[in-house]
PyMOL Python script that loads the backbone (N, CA, C, O; Angstrom):
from pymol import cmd

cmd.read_pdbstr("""\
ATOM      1  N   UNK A   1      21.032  48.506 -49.573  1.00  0.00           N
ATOM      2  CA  UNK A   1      21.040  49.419 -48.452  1.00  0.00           C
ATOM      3  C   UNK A   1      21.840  48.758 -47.316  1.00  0.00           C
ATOM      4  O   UNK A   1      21.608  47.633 -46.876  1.00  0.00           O
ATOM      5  N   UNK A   2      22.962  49.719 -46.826  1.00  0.00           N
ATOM      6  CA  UNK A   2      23.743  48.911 -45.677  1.00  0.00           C
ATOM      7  C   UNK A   2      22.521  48.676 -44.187  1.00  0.00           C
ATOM      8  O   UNK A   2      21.552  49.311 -43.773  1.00  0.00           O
ATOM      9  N   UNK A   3      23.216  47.464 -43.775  1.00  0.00           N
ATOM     10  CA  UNK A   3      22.422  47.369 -42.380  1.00  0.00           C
ATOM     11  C   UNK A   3      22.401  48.474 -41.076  1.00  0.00           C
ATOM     12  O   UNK A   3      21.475  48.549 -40.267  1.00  0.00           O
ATOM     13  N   UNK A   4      23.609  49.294 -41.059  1.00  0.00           N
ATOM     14  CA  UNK A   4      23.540  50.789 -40.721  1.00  0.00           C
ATOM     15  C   UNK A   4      22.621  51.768 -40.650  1.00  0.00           C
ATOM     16  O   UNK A   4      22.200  52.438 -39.706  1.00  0.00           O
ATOM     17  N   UNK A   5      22.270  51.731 -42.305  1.00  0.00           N
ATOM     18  CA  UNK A   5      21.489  52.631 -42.695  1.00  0.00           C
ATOM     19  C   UNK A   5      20.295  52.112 -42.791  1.00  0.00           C
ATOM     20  O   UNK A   5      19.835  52.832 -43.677  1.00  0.00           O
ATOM     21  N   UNK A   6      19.018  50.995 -42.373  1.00  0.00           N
ATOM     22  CA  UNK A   6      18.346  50.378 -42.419  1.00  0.00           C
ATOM     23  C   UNK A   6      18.196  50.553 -40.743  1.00  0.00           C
ATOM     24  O   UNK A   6      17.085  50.582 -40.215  1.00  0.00           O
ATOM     25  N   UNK A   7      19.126  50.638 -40.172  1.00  0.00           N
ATOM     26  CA  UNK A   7      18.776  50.997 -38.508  1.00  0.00           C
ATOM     27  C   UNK A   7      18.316  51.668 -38.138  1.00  0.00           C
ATOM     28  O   UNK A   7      17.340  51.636 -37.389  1.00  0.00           O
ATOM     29  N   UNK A   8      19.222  52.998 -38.798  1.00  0.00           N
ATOM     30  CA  UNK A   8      19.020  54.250 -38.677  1.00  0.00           C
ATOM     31  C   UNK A   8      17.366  54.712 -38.790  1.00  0.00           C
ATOM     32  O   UNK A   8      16.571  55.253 -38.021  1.00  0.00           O
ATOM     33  N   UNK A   9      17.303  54.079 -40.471  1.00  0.00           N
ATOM     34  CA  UNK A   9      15.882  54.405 -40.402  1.00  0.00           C
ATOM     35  C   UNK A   9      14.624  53.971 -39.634  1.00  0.00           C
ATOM     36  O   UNK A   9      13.666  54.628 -39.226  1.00  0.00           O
ATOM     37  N   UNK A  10      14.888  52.804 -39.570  1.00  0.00           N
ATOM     38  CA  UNK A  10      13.495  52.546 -38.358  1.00  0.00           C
ATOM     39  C   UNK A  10      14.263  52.696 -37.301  1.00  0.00           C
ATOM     40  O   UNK A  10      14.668  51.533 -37.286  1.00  0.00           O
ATOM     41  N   UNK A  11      14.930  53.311 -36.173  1.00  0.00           N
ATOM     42  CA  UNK A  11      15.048  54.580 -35.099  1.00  0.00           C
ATOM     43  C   UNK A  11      14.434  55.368 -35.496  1.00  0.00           C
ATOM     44  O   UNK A  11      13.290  55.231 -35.064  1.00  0.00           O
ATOM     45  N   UNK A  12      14.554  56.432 -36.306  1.00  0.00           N
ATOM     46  CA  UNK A  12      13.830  57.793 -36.917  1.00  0.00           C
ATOM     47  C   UNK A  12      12.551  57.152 -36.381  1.00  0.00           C
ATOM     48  O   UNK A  12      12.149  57.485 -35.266  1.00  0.00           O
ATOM     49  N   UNK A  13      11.612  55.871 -37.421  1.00  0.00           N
ATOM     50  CA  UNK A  13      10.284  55.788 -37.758  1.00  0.00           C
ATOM     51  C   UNK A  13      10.005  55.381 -35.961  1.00  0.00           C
ATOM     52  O   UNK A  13       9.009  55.892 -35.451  1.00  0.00           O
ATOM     53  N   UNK A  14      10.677  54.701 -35.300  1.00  0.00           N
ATOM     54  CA  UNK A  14      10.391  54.693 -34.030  1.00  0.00           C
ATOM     55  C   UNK A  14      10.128  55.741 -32.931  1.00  0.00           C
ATOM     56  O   UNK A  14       9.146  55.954 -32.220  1.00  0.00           O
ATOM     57  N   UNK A  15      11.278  56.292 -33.028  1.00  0.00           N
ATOM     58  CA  UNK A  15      11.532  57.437 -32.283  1.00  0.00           C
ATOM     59  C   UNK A  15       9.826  58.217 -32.550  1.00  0.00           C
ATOM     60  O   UNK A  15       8.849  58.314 -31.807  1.00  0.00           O
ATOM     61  N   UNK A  16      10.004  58.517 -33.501  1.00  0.00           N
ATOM     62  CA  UNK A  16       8.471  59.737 -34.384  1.00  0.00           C
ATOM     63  C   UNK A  16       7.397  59.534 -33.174  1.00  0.00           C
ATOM     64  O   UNK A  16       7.455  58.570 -32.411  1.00  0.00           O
ATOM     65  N   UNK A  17       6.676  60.282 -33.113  1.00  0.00           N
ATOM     66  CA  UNK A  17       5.560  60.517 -32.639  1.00  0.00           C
ATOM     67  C   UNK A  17       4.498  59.849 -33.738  1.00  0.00           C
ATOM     68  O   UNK A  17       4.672  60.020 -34.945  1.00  0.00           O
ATOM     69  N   UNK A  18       3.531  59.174 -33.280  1.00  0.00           N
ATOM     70  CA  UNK A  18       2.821  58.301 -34.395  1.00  0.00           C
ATOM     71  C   UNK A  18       1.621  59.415 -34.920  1.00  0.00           C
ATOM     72  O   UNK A  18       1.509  59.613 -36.130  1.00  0.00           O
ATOM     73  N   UNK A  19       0.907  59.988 -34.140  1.00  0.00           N
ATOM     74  CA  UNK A  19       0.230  61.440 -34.559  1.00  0.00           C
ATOM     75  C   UNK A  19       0.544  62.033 -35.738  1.00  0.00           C
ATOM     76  O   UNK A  19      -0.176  62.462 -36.641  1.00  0.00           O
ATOM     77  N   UNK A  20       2.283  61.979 -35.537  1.00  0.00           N
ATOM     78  CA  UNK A  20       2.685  62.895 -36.631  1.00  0.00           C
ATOM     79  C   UNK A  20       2.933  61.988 -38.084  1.00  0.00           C
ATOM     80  O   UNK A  20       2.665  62.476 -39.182  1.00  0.00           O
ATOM     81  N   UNK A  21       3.369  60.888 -37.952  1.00  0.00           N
ATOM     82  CA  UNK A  21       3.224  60.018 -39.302  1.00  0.00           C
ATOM     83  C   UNK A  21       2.091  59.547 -39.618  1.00  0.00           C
ATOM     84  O   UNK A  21       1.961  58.939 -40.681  1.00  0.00           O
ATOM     85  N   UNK A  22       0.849  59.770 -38.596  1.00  0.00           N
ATOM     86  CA  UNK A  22      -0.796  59.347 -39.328  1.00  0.00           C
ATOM     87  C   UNK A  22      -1.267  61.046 -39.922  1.00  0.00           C
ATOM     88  O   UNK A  22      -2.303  61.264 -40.549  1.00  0.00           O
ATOM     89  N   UNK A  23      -0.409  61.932 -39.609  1.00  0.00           N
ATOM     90  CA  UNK A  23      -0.791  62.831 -40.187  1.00  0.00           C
ATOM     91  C   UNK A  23      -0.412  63.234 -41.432  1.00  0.00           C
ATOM     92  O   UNK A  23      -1.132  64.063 -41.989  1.00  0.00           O
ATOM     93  N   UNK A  24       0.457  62.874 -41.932  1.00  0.00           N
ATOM     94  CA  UNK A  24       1.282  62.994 -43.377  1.00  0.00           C
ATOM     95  C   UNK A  24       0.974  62.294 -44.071  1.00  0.00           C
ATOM     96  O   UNK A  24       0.905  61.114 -43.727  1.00  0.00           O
ATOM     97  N   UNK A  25       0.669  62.658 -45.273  1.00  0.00           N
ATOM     98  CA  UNK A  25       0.272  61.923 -46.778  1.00  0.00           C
ATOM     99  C   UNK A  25       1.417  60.991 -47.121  1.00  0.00           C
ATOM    100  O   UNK A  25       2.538  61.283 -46.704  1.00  0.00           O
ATOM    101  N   UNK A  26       1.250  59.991 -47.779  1.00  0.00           N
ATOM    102  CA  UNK A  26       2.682  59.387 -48.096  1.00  0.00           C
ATOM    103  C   UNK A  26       3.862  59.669 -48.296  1.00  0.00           C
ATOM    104  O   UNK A  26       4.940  59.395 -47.769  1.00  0.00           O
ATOM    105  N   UNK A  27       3.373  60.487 -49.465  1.00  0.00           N
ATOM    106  CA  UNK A  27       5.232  61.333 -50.114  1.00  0.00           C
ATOM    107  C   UNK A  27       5.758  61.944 -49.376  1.00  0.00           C
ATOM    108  O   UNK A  27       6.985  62.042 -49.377  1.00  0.00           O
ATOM    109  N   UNK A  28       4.701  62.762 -48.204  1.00  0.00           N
ATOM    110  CA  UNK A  28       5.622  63.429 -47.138  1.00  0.00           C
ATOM    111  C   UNK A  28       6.332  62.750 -46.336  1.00  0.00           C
ATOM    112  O   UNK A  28       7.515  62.918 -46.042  1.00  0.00           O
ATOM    113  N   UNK A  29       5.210  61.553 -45.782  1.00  0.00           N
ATOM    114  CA  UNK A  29       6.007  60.819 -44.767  1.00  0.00           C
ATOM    115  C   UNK A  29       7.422  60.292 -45.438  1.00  0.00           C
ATOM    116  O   UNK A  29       8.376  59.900 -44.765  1.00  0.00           O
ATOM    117  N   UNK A  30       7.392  60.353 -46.931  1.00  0.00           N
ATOM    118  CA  UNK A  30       8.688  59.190 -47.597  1.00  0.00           C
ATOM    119  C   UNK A  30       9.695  60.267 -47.555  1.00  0.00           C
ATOM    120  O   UNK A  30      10.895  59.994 -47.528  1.00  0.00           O
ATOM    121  N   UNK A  31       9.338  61.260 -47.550  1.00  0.00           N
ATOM    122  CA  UNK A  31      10.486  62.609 -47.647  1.00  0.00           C
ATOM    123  C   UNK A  31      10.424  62.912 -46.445  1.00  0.00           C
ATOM    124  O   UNK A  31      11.413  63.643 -46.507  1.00  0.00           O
ATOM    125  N   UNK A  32      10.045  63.009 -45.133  1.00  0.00           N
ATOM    126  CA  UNK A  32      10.353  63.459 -43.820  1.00  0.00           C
ATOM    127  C   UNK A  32      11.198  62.750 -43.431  1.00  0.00           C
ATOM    128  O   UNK A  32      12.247  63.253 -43.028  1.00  0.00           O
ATOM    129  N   UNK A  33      11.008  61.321 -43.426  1.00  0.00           N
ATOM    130  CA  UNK A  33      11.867  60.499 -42.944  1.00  0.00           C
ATOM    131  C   UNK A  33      13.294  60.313 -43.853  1.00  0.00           C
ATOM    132  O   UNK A  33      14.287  59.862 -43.283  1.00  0.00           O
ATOM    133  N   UNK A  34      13.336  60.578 -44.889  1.00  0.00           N
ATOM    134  CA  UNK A  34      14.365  61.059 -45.464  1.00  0.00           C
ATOM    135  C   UNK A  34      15.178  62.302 -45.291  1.00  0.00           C
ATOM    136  O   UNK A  34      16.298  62.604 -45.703  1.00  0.00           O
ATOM    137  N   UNK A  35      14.170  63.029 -44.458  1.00  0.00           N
ATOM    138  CA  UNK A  35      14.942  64.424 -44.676  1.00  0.00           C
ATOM    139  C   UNK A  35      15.577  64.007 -42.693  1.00  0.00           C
ATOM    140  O   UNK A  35      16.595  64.431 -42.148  1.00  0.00           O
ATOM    141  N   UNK A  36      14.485  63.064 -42.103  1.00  0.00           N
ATOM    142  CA  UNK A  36      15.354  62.740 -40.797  1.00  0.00           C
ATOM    143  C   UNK A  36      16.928  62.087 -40.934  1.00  0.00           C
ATOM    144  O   UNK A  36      17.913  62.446 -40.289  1.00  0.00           O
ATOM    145  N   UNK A  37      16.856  60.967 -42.020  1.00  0.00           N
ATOM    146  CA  UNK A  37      17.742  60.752 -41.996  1.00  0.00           C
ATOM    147  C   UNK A  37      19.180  61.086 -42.713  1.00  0.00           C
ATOM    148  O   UNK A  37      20.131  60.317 -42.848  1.00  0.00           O
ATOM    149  N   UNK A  38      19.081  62.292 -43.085  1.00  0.00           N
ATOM    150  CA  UNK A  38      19.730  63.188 -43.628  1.00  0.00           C
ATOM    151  C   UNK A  38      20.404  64.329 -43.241  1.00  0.00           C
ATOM    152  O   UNK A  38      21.113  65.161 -43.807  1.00  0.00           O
ATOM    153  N   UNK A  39      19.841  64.076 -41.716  1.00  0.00           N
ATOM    154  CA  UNK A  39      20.213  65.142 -40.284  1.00  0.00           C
ATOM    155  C   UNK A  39      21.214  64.015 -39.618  1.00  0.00           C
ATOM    156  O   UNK A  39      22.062  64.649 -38.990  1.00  0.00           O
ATOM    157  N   UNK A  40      21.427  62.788 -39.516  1.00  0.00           N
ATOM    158  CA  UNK A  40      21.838  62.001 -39.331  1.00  0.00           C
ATOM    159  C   UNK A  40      23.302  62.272 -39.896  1.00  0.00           C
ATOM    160  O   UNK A  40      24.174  62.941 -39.342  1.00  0.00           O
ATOM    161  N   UNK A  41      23.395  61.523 -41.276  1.00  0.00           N
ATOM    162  CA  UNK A  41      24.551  61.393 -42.218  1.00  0.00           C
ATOM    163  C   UNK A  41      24.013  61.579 -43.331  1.00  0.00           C
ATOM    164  O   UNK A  41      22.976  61.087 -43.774  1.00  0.00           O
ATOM    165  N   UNK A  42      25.053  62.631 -44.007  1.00  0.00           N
ATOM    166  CA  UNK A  42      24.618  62.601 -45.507  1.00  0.00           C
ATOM    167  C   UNK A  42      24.473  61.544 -46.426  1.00  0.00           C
ATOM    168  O   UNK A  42      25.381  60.722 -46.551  1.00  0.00           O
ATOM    169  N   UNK A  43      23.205  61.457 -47.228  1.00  0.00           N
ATOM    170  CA  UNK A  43      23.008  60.414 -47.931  1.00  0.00           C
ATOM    171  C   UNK A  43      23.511  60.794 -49.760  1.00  0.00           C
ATOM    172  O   UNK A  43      23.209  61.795 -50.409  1.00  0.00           O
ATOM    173  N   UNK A  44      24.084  59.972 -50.062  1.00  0.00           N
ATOM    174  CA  UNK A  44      24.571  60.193 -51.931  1.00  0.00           C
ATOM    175  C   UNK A  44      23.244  59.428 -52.372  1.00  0.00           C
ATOM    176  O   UNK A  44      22.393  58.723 -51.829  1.00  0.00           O
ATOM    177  N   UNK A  45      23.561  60.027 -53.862  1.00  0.00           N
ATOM    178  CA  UNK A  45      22.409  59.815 -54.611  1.00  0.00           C
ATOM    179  C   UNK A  45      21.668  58.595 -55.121  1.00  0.00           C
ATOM    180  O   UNK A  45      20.612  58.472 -55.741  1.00  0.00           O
ATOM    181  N   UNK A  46      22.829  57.476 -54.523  1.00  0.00           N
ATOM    182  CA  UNK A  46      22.222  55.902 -54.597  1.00  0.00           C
ATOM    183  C   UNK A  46      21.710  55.354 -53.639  1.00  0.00           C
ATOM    184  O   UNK A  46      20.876  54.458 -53.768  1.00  0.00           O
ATOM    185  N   UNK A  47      22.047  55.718 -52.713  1.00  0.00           N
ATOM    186  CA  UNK A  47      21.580  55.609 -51.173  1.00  0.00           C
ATOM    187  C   UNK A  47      20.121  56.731 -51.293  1.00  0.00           C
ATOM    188  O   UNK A  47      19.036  56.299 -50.905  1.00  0.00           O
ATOM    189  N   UNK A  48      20.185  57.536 -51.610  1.00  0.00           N
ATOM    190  CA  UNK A  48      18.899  58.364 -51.340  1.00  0.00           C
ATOM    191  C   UNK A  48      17.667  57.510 -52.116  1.00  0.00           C
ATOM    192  O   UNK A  48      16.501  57.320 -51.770  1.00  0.00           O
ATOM    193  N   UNK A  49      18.461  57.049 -53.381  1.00  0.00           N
ATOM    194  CA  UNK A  49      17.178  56.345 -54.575  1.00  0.00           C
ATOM    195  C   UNK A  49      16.718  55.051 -53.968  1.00  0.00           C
ATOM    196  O   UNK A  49      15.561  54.647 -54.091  1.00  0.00           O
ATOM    197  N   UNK A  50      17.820  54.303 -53.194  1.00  0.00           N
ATOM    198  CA  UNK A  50      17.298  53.180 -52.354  1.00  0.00           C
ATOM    199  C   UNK A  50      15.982  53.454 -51.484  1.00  0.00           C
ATOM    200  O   UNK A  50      14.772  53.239 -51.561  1.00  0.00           O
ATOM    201  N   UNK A  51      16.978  54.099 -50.539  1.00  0.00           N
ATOM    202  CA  UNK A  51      15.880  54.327 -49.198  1.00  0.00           C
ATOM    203  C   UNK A  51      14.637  55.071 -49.749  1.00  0.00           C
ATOM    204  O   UNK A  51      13.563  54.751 -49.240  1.00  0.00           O
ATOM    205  N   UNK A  52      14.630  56.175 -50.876  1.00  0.00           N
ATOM    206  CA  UNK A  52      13.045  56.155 -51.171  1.00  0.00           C
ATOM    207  C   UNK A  52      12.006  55.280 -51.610  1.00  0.00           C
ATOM    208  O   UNK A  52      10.833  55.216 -51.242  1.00  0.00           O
ATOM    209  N   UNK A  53      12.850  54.386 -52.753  1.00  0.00           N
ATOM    210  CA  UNK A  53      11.691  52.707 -53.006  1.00  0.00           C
ATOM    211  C   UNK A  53      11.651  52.144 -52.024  1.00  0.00           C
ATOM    212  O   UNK A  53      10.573  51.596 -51.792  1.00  0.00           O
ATOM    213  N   UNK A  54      13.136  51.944 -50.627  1.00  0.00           N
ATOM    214  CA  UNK A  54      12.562  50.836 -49.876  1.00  0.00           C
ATOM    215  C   UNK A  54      11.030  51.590 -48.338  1.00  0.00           C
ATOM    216  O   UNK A  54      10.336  50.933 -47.563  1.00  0.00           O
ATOM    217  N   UNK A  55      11.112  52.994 -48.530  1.00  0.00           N
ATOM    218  CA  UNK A  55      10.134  53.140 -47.683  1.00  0.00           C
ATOM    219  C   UNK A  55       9.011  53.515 -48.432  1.00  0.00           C
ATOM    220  O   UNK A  55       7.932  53.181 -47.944  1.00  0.00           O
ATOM    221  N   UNK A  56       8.986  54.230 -49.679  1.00  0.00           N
ATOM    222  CA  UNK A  56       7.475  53.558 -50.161  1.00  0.00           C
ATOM    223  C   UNK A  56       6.928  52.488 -50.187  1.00  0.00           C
ATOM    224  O   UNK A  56       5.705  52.414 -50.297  1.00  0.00           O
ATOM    225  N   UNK A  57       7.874  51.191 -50.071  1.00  0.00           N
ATOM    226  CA  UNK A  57       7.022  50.109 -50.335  1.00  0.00           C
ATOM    227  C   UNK A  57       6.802  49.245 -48.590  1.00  0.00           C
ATOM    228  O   UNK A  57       6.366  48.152 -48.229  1.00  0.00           O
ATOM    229  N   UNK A  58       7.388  50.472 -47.883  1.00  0.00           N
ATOM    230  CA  UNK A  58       6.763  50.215 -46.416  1.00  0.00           C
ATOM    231  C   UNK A  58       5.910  51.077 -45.536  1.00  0.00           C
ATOM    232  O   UNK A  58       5.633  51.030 -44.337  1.00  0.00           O
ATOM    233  N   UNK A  59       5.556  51.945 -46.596  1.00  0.00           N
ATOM    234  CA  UNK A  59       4.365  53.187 -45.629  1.00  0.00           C
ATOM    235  C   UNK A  59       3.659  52.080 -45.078  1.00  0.00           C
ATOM    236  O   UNK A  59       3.847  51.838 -43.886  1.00  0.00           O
ATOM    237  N   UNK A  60       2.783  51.277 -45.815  1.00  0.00           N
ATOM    238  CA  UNK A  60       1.566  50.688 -45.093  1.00  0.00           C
ATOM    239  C   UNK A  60       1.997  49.810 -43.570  1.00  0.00           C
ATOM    240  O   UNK A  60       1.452  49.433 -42.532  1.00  0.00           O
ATOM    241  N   UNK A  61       3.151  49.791 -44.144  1.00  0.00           N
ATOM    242  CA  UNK A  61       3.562  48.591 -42.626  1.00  0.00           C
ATOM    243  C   UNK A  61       4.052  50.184 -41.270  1.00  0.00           C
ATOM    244  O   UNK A  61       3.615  50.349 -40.131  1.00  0.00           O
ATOM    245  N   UNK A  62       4.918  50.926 -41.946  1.00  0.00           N
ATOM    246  CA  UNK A  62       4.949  51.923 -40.912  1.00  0.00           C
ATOM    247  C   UNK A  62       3.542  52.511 -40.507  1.00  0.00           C
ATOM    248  O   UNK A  62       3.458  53.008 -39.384  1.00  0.00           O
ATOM    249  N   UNK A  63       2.604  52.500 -41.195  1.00  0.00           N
ATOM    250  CA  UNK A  63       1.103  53.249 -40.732  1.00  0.00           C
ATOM    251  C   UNK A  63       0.996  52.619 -39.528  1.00  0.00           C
ATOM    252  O   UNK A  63       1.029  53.280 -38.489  1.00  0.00           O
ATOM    253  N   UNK A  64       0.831  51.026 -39.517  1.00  0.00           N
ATOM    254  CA  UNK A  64       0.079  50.377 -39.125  1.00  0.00           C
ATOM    255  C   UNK A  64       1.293  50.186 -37.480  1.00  0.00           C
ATOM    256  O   UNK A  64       0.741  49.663 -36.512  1.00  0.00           O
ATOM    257  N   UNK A  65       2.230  50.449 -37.366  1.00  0.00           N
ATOM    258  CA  UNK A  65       3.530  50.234 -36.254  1.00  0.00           C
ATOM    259  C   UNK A  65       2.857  51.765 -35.617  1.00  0.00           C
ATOM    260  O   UNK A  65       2.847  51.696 -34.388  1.00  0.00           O
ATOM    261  N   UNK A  66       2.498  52.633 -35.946  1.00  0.00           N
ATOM    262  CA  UNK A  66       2.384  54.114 -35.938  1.00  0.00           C
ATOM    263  C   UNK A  66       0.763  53.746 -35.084  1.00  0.00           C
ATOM    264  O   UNK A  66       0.551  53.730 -33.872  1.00  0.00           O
ATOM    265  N   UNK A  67       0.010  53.538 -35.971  1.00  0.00           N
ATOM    266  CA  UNK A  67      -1.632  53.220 -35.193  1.00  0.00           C
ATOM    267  C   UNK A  67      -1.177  52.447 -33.980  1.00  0.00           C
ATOM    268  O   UNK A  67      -1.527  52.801 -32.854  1.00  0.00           O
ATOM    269  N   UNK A  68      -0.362  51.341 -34.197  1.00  0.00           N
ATOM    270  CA  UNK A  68      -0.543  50.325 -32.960  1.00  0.00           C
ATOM    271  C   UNK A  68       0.715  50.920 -31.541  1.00  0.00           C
ATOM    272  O   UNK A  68       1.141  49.966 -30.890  1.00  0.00           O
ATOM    273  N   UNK A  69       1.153  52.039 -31.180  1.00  0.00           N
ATOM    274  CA  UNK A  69       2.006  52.758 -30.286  1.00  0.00           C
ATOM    275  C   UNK A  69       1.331  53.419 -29.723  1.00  0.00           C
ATOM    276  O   UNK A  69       1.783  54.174 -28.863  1.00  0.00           O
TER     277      UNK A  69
END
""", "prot")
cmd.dss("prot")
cmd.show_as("cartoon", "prot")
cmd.util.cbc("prot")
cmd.orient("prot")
């Protein structure tokens, strides 16, 4: 994943209202924030398969950035 696109995404997860990411089940939150950053710049289909493993395997750390705001 470029360092670009690794920015991008935690802006999105920053920016968010934390309400709204303690309110979403995982897969949503992994697809909202995908679908944020997709309003951004279009993502291709290797870039999309990235950024979905690399933010499933960071819901718990975004929960917890989200509780503590």
């Amino acid at each position: 994943m470029s360092p670009l696109l690794l920015r991008q995404l935690w802006s999105v997860i920053d920016a968010a209202h934390s309400s709204h990411i303690l309110s979403l089940d995982d897969q949503s939150l992994v697809n909202w924030v995908i679908e944020q950053l997709c309003y951004q710049s279009p993502l291709d289909n290797a870039e999309l398969s990235q950024v979905n493993r690399y933010i499933q395997s960071k819901v718990s750390l975004i929960r917890d950035l989200a509780q503590n705001q």
